[in-house]
C-alpha positions as CSV (number, residue, x, y, z in Angstrom):
1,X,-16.2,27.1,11.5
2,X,-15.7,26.9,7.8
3,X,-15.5,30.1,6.2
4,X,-15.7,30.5,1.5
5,X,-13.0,33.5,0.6
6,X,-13.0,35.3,-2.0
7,X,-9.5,35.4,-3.2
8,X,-7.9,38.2,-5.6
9,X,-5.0,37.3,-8.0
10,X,-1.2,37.9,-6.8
11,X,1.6,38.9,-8.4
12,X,3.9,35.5,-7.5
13,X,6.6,34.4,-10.0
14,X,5.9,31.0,-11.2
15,X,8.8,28.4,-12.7
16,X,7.1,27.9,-15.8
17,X,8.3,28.6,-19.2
18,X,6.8,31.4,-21.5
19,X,8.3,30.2,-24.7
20,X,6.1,26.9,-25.4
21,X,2.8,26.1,-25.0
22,X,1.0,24.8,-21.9
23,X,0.6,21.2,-21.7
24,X,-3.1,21.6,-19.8
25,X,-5.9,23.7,-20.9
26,X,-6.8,26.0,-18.1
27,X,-10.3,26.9,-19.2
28,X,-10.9,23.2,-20.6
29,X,-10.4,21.7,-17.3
30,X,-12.5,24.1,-15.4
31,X,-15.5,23.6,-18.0
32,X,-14.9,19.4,-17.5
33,X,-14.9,19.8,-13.4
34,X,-17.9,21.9,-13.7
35,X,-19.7,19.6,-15.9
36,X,-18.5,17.3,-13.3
37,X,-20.5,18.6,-10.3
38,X,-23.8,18.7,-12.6
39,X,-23.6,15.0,-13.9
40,X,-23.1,14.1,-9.9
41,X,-21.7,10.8,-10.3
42,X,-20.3,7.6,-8.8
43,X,-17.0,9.6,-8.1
44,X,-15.4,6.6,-6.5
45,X,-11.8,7.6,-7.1
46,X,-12.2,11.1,-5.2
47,X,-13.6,9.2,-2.6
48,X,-10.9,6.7,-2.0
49,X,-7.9,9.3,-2.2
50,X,-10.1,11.2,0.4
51,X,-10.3,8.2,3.0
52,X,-6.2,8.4,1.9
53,X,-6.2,11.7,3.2
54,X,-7.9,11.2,6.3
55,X,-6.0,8.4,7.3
56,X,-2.9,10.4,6.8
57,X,-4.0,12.9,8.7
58,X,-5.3,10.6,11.7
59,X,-1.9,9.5,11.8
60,X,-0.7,13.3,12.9
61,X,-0.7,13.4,16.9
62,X,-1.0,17.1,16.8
63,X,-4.0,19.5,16.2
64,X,-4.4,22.3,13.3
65,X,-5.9,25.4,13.7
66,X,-6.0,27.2,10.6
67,X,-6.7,25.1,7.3
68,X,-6.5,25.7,3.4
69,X,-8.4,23.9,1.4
70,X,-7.0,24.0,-2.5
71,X,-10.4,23.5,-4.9
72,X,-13.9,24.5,-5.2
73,X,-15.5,23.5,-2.2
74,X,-14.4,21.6,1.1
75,X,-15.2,18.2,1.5
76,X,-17.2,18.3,5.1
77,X,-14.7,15.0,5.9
78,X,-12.2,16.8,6.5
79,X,-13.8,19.8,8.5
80,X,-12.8,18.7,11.6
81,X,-9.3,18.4,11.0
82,X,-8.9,22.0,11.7
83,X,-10.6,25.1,13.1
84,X,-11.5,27.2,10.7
85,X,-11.2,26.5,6.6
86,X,-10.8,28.6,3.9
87,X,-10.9,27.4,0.4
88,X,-8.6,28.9,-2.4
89,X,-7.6,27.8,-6.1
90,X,-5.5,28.5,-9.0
91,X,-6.7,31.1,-11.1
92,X,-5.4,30.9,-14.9
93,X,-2.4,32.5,-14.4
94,X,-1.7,29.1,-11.7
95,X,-1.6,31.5,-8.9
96,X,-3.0,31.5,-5.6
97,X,-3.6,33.4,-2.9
98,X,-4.8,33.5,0.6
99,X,-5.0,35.0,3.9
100,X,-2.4,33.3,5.2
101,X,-0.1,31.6,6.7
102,X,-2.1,28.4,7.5
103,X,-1.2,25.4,9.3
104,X,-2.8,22.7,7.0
105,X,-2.9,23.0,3.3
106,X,-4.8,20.2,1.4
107,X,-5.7,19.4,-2.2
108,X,-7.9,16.4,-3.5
109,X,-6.7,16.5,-7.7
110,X,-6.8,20.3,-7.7
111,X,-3.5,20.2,-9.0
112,X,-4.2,17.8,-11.5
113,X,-4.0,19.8,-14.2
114,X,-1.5,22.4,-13.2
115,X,0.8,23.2,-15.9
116,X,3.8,24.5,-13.7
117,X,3.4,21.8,-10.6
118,X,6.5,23.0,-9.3
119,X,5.8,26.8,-9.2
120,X,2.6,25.4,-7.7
121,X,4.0,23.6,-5.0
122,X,6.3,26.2,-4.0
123,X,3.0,29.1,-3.6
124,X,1.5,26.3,-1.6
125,X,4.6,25.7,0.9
126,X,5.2,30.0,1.2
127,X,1.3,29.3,2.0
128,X,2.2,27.6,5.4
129,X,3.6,28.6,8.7
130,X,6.6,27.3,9.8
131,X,5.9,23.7,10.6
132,X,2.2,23.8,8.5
133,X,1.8,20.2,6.5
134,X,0.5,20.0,3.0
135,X,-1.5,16.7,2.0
136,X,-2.1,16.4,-1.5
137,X,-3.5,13.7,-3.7
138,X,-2.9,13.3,-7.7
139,X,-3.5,10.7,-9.6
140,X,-0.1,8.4,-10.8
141,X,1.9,7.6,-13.1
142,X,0.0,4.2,-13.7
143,X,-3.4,5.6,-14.2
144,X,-5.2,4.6,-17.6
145,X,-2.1,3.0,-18.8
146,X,-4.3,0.7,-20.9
147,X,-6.7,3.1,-22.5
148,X,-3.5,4.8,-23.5
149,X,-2.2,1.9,-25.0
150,X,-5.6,1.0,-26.9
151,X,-5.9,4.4,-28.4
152,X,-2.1,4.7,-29.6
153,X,-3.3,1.1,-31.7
154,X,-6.3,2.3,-32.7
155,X,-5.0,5.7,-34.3
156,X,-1.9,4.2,-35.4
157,X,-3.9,1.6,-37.3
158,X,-7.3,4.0,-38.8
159,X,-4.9,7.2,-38.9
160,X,-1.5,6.2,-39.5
161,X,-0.8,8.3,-36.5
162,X,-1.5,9.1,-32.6
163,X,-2.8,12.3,-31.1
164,X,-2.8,13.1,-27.5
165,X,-5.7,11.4,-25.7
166,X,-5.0,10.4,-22.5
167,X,-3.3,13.3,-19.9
168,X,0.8,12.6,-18.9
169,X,0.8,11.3,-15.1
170,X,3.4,12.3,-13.1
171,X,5.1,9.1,-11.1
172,X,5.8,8.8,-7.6
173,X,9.3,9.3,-6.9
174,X,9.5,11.9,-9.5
175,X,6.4,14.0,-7.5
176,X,8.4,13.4,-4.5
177,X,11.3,14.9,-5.8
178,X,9.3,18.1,-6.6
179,X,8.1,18.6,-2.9
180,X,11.8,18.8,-2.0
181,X,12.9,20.7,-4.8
182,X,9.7,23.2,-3.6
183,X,11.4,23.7,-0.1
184,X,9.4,21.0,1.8
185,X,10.7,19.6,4.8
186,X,10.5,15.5,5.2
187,X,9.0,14.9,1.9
188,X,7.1,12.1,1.8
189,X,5.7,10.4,-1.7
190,X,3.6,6.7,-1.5
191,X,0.7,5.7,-4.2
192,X,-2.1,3.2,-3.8
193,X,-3.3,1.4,-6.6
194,X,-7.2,0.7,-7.5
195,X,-7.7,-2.3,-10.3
196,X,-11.3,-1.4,-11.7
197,X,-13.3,-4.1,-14.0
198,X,-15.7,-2.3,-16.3
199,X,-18.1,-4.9,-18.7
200,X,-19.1,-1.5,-20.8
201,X,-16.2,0.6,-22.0
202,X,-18.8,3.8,-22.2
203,X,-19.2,3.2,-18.6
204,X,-15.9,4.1,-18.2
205,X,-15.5,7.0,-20.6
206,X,-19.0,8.3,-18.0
207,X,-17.3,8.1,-14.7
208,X,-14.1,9.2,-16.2
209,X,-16.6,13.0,-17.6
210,X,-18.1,12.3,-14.0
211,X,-14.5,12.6,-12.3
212,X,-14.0,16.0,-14.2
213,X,-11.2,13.0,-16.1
214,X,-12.3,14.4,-19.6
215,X,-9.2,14.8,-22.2
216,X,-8.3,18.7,-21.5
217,X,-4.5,18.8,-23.5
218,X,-4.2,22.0,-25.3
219,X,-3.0,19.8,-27.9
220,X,-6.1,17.3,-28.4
221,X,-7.5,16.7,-31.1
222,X,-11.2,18.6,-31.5
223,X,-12.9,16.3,-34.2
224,X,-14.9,13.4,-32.7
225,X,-13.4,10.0,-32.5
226,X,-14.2,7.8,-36.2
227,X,-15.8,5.2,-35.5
228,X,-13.5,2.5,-37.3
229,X,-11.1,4.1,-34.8
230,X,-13.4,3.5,-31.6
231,X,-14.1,-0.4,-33.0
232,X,-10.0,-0.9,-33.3
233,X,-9.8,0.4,-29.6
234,X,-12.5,-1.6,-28.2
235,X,-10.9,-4.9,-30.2
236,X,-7.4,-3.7,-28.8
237,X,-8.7,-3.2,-25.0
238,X,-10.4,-6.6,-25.1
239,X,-8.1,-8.8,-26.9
240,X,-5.4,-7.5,-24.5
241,X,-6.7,-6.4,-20.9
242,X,-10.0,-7.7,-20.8
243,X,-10.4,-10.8,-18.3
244,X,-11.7,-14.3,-19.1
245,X,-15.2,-12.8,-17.9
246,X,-14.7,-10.4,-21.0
247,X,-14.3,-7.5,-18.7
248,X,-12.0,-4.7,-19.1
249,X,-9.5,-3.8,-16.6
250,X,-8.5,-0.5,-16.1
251,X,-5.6,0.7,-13.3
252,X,-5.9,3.6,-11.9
253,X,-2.7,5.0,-9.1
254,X,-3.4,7.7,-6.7
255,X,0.2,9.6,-5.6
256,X,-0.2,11.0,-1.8
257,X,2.0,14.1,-1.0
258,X,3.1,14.8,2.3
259,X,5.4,17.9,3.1
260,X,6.0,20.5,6.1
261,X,7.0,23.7,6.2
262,X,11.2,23.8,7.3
263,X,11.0,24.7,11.1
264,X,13.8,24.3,13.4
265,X,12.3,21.6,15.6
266,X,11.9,18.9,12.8
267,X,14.1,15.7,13.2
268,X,17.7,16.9,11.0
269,X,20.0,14.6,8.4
270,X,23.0,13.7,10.6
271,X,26.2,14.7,8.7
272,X,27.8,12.6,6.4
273,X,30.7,10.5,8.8
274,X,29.1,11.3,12.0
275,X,27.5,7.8,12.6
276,X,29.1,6.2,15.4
277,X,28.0,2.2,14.7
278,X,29.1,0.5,11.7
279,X,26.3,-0.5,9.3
280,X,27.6,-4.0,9.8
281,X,27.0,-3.9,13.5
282,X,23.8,-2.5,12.8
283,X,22.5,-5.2,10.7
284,X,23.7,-8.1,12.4
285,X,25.9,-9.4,9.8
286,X,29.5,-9.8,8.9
287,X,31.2,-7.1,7.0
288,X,33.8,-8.5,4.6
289,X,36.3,-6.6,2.7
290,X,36.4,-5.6,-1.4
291,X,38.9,-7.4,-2.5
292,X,40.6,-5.3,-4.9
């Protein structure tokens, strides 16, 4: 059973800061993920992290029965993971709120563009019963690496200066440490990389607007790009990450997220001291002393 709700806005404290401005535009991104869903394209890169997803959550012996999904709509893949769905999203104040508590919580990029990931992932775990998972997907720290590159050259060289273009990604260990500093329980952080060879940069700027990808920094710049500055990055891009087939490469890392709710029958740390084998033994080798 898969059940849309309806979800009112609630009064939850965030961790973000008031005094400086938001690194995402809220109503930029929803406008780019709309225009997403109307363009209906090749969206290859949701569709990996979602066979990511799956096979993470084939790999759990045990069976859900009340699921969140965090976005617009749920993915029928992932239906029978769980009983009964509901779907739920940030609002523009980055709170959510549902009918609660839930077993499985799951977002595919939904918190892509969260300003206060954090706060975020905090609402997310209060979301879950005692022992719920959370399975998220966000693209890494690696993604885009070289269009970033081509358009610092390009503006640095037509401009005599760079303006934000391509969107911060967070990187792995960093994401993991935000799931335990949220109050998840066996934090788990791993990232897959996809190498993609485009031989037509616009195809890439399409499937990156098809993706919902577009450039939504509070901070961009509005005006179109120049054209001398879109020849300099094109020359840039191929003269440095294009293959001997002329195609341009373009690295893309998708960051899983694994977390559960504390409960009391999850495996524990073992105090520090209380190991009864010496690492030594454990290993197989010979333990020699520091000589001082």
């Amino acid at each position: 059973m898969v059940t849309e709700v309806k979800l009112k806005s609630a009064k939850i404290p965030t961790l973000m800061s008031t005094d400086r401005p938001p690194l995402f535009d809220f109503r930029a991104s929803r406008r780019a993920r709309a225009r997403a869903r109307v363009l209906a394209g090749d969206r290859f890169l949701e569709r990996a992290a979602l066979e990511g997803l799956q096979e993470r959550l084939g790999a759990v012996t045990r069976k859900f029965r009340k699921g969140l999904w965090i976005g617009d709509a749920l993915d029928p893949a992932i239906v029978p993971f769980a009983e009964d769905w509901s779907c739920a999203d940030f609002d523009i104040d980055e709170v959510i709120s549902a009918k609660g508590p839930f077993d499985l919580a799951i977002s595919l990029f939904s918190l892509q563009w969260i300003n206060d990931l954090p706060g975020a992932l905090v609402q997310i775990r209060r979301q879950l019963a005692p022992d719920g998972l959370f399975l998220g997907a966000l693209m890494g720290a690696g993604t885009l690496s070289e269009l970033r590159e081509a358009f610092g050259y390009a503006e640095s060289q037509t401009l005599g200066g760079i303006s934000p273009r391509v969107s911060p990604f967070a990187d792995v260990r960093d994401l993991g440490s935000l799931l335990q500093r949220a109050g998840f329980a066996l934090p788990v952080s791993d990232v897959e990389r996809l190498v993609v060879r485009y031989g037509d940069f616009f195809v890439l700027a399409r499937d990156l607007r098809a993706h919902g990808f577009s450039n939504v920094l509070s901070e961009r710049c509005r005006r179109p790009l120049r054209r001398d500055t879109l020849m300099a990055l094109l020359e840039h891009y191929t003269a440095r990450h294009a293959g001997r087939d002329g195609k341009l490469k373009v690295q893309f890392d998708t960051v899983y997220l694994t977390g559960w709710a504390p409960h009391e029958s999850q495996q524990q740390p073992l105090m520090p001291g209380s190991a009864n084998v010496r690492l030594a033994q454990a290993l197989g080798t010979e333990e020699l002393p520091i000589k001082e």
